[in-house]
N, C-alpha and C positions, 0 to 999 in steps of 0.2 A: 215815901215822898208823896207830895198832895197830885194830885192828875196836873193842875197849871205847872210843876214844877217841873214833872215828866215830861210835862210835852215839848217844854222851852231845850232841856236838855237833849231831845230826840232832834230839835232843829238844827241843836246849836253842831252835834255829832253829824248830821247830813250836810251842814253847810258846805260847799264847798270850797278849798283851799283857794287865798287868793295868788294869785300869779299873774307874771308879768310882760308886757308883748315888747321888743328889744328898739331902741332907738333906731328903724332902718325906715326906709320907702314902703317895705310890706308890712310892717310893723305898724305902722303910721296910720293907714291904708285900713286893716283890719281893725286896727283901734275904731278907727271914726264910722267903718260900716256898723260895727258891734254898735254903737252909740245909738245910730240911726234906725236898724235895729229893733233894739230895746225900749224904743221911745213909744207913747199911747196912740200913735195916730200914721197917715202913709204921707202926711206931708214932708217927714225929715228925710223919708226913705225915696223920696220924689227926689227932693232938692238934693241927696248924697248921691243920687245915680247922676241926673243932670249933672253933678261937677267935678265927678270922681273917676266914672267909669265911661270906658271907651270905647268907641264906636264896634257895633260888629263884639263887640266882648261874651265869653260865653259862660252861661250860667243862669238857671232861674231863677236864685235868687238876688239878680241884678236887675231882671228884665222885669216881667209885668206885675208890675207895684202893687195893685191888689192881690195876687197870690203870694207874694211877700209878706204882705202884712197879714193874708189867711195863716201863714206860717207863724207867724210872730203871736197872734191870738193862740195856736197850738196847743205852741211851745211855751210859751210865756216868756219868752227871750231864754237868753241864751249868756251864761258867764265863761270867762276865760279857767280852764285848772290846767293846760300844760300846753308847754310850748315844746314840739316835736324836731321842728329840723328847722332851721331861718338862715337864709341869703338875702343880700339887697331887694333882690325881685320877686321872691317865692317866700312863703311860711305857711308850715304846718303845723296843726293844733288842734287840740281838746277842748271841745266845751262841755259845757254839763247846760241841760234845759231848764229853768227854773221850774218848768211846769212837771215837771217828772225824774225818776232814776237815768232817765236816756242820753248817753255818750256822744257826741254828733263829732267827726272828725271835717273839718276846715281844709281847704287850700286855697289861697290865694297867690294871685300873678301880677306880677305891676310892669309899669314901663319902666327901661333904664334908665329913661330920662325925665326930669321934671315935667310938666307935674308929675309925674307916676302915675297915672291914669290907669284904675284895675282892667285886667286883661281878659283874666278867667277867677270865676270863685265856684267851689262847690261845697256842698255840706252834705255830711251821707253817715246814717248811725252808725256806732260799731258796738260791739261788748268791752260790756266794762271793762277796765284793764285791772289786773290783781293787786294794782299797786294804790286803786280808789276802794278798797271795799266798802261796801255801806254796811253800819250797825248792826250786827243780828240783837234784837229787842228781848224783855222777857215778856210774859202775857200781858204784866200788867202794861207796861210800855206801850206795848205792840197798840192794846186796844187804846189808850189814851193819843197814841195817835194817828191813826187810825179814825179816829172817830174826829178827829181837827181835819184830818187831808179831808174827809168826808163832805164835812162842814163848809169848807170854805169853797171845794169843787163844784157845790148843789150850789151855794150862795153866789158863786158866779157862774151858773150857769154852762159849764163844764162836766158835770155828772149829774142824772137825772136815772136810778136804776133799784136797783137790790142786791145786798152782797150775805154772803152767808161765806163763813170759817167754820169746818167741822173738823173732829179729830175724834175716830174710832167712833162713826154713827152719831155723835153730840153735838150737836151745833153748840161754840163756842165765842163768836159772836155774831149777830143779825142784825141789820137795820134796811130800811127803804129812804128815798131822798128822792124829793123833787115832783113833778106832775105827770100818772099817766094820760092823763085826758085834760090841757090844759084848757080849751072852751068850756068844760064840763065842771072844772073844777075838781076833779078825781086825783089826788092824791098815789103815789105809789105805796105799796105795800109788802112784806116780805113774799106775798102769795099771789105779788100781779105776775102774771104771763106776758116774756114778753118774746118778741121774735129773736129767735137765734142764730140765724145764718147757717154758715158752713159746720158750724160744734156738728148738726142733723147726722155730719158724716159718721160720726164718733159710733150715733147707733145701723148706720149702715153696717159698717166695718163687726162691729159686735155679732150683728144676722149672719153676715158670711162667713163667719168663722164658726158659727154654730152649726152652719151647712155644713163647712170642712169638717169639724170634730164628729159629725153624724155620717160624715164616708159619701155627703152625696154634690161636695164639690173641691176637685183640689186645687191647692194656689198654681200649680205647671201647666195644667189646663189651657190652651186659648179658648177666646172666648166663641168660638165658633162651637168648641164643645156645646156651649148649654145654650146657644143662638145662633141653629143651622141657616137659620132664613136671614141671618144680618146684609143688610145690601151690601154694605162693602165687602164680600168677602175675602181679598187680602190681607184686609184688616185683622176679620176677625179669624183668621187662622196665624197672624203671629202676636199678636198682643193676648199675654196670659192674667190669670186671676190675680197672678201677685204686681203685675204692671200696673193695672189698673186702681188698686189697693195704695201703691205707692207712687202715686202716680209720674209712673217712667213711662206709659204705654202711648206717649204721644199723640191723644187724642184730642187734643183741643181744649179750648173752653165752649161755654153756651154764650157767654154775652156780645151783645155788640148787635148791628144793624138786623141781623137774623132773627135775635130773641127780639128786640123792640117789636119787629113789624109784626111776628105773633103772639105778644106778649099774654095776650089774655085766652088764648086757643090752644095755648099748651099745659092739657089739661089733662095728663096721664104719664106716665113715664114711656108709654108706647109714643104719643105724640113726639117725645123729645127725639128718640129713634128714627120717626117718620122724617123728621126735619132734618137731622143732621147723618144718617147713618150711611148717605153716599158720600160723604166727604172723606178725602185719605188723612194718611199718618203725618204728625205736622216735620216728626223726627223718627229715628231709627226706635224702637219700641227698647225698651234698657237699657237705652246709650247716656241718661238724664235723666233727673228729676226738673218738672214742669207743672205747676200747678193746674190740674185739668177737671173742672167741676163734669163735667162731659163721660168721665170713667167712671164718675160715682155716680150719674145718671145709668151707664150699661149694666154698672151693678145692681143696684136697682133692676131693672130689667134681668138680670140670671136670680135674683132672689125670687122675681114674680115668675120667673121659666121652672126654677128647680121646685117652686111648693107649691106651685096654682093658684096661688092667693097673689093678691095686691099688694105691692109695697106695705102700703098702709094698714094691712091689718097686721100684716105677719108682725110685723116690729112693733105694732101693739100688744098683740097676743106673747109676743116669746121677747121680748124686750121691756115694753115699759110696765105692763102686768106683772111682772115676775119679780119686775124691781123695786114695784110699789109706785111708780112714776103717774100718778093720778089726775096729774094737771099738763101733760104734756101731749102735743100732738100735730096733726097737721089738713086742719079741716080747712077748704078754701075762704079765701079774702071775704068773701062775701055772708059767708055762714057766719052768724052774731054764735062770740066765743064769750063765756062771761070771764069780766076780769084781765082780757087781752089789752096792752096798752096801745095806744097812738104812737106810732115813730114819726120824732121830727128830724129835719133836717134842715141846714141853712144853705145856699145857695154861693152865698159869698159872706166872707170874714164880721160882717156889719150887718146883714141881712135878717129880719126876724127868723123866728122857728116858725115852718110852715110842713103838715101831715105830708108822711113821703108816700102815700096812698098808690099816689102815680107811679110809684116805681116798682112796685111790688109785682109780684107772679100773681097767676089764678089762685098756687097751693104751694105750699111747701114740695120739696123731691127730696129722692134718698141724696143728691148734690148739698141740699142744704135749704135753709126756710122752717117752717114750724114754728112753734113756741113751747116756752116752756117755763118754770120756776128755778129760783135758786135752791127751793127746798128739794126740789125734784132732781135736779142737777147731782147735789148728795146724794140722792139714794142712789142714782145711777154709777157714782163713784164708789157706793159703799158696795151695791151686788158685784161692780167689778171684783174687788179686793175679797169679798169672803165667797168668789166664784160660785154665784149663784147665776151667773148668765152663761160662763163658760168654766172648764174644770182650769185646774191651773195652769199646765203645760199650754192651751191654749191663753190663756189670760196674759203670759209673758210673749208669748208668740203676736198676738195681739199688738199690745205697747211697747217691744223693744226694738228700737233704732230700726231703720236697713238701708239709708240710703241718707246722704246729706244734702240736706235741707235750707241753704242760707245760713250757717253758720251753727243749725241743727239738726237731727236726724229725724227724720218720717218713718213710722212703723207701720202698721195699718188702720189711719184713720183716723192716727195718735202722733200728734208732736210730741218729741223724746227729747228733753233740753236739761239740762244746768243752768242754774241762776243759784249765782255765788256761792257755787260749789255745792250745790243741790241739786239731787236731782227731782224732774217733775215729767211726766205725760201729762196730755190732754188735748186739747184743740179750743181757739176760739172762732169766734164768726164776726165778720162785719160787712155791712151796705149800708146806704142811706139811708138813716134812722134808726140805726140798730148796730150794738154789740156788744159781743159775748166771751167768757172765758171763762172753762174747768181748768183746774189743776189740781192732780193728785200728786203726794208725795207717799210712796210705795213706802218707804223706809221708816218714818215719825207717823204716819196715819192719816197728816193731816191734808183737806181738801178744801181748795178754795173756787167759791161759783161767784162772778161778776155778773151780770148782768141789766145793759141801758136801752132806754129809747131814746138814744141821741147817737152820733154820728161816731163812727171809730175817729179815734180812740178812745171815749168816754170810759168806759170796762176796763179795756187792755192796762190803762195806765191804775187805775185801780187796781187790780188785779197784779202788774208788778209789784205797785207801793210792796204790796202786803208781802210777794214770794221773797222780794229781799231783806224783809224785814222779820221771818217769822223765829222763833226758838230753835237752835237745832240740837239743842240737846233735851232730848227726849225727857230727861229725869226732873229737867225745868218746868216743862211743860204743864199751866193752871189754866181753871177756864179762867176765861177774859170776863169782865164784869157786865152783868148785863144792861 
């Protein structure tokens, strides 16, 4: 079939089912929000709160009309595919986002009595359910559309990055979209650098494992072991190597009034220590999983205790050397990177793109920050797989589950998930102006690297298109056209 006629067919198979909301007061109710909604502007969604919903009612997407409609830009709106549970007053339901694969579950609450004035509404993602599966594509498909979601995400101003699909070391397909440097007129490229966030962990977790397989750190450990002098020290004699890794060890985050006020003066990983290391445990240490950039900061700090080297070299030297990773690193804000793109971010829904400069650290941490490529991202997926960073037994040790995650498992440093019955490791990253996403597929070979200078979810939603859309049967598998 010709590429136009693939693609129409790729639409026509994602479309979602239509379905129907039931003649009641909640039904009614959700109809006319949905409407309001989906509309181009925040004036319907002004006038539908003014006459619908009722005083003191809770829910953020009733209340402040510009973060509504930030949401409505997102998502692209929002369609009906199933109706869950409905009474007079209450209904439950399924939407699908126009702007991506994403599930959003509904509840609304109405008065008993006329008008019906909404009471409460929420919306909150879930996984897909098995009963919507999306398409698996074959190459050709895949790239043809693929290269449309591409197209139209840059041309409205919703993706602005570099994507790269590789299978067995071979990039399968490449492209760039959009502007690193928009005053400059610099164009993106497969080979721009851009900042990655949180993924940084990914080569954290890599280091300390390579510590472990060399006998000179183990995950039962607290971390007192390898930082006698940590100020807190109740801390650090019950939170272990594998807490911190997973993070169960309940230490916190870095952001917030603390990090602003020294934003630019935390300029070592000893600094972040200096700052936060009298603070206690915010939980029981193994009792949860808690997102805590603040553990991958102490790790950091047992990598530069166990080898006497810097963060920054060691993970140079025994990580992105080894992998071939040429264009990756984490030299400060201020040192001219060539090739590094500009992150923008918008401020509000309507707001231009303006450099997120201001929000940035001094440098990158073993927490997260740096830059990097998509082509680099591969190779780093590719030394994983033919364990050239780590032998095998640690390589599964590494990316296998150990703790649940939001509806996934955390392994060390590795998001462990399925999407539609596949499975993938990896991690992505996102802050203002920037995000990222690897994903390896251990089983087919294949590896896919996102990465934008624009605001999450620019990447992430990219970066699903493609995980629920890819061949899963191996024997199909052709490259994609270039």
């Amino acid at each position: 079939m010709k590429p136009t006629i693939v693609a129409a067919l790729v639409l026509c198979l994602a479309a979602p089912s239509r379905a129907q909301l039931p003649e009641t007061p909640a039904g009614r109710q959700l109809g006319a929000w949905l409407a309001a909604f989906n509309s181009d502007s925040e004036a319907p969604l002004k006038q539908f709160a003014d006459r619908n919903v009722a005083p003191g009612a809770n829910g953020p997407s009733l209340q402040a009309t510009q973060r509504t409609f930030g949401l409505r830009q997102q998502t692209g709106g929002f369609d009906l595919r199933r109706v869950d549970s409905s009474t007079a007053t209450r209904l439950t339901a399924l939407l699908q986002e126009r702007g991506s694969d994403q599930i959003a579950r509904v509840v609304i609450d109405v008065e008993p009595a006329a008008p019906n004035r909404i009471t409460a509404l929420s919306l909150s993602p879930v996984a897909r359910p098995a009963d919507m599966p999306l398409p698996r594509l074959s190459a050709s498909a895949l790239d043809s559309a693929l290269r449309s979601k591409l197209a139209a995400e840059s041309a409205a101003d919703h993706f602005s990055g570099a994507v790269m699909v590789a299978r067995a070391g071979r990039a399968v397909f490449e492209g760039a979209y959009g502007m690193a440097d928009r005053e400059k007129h610099v164009a993106n490229t497969i080979d721009t650098r851009f900042r990655i966030g949180s993924m940084n962990k990914m080569f954290t977790a890599v280091a300390v494992l390579q510590l472990v397989q060399a006998g000179k750190v183990r995950l039962d450990a607290p971390l007192a072991t390898y930082l006698p002098s940590y100020p807190n020290k109740a801390l650090a004699a019950k939170v272990t190597i594998h807490q911190l890794l997973t993070h169960t060890g309940g230490t916190g985050d870095i952001f917030g009034p603390q990090f602003e006020a020294h934003r630019q003066t935390l300029r070592t990983i000893g600094d972040y220590v200096t700052l936060y290391g009298a603070r206690d445990l915010a939980f029981e240490p193994g009792s949860r999983f808690e997102y805590s950039n603040y553990g991958f900061i102490l790790l950091g700090a047992v990598i530069e205790k166990v080898t006497g080297m810097s963060y920054y070299d060691y993970v140079a030297a025994r990580v992105f050397a080894p992998a071939g990773m040429t264009a990756t690193g984490s030299l400060p804000e201020d040192s001219r990177v060539a090739g590094r793109s500009v992150g923008y971010l918008r401020r509000g829904p309507t707001d231009p793109f303006t450099s997120n400069a201001e929000t940035l650290p001094y440098r990158g941490t073993s927490a997260g920050g740096g830059y990097s490529t998509v082509r680099d991202l591969v190779r780093f997926a590719d030394a994983l797989r033919s364990h050239t960073l780590l032998d095998s037994a640690h390589t599964e040790l590494l990316t296998t589950g150990k703790v649940a995650a939001g509806g996934e498992q955390y392994a060390y440093g590795f998001f462990d998930r399925r999407v539609s019955g596949v499975r993938f490791f990896g991690h992505g990253g996102g802050a203002p102006g920037m995000n990222g996403d690897l994903e390896i597929d251990p089983q087919s070979g294949y590896v896919v690297a996102v990465l934008s200078n624009l605001d999450p979810p620019a990447a992430q939603r990219i970066s699903d298109f493609i995980l629920n859309r890819l061949p899963v049967n191996a024997a199909a598998v052709k490259t994609l056209t270039p």
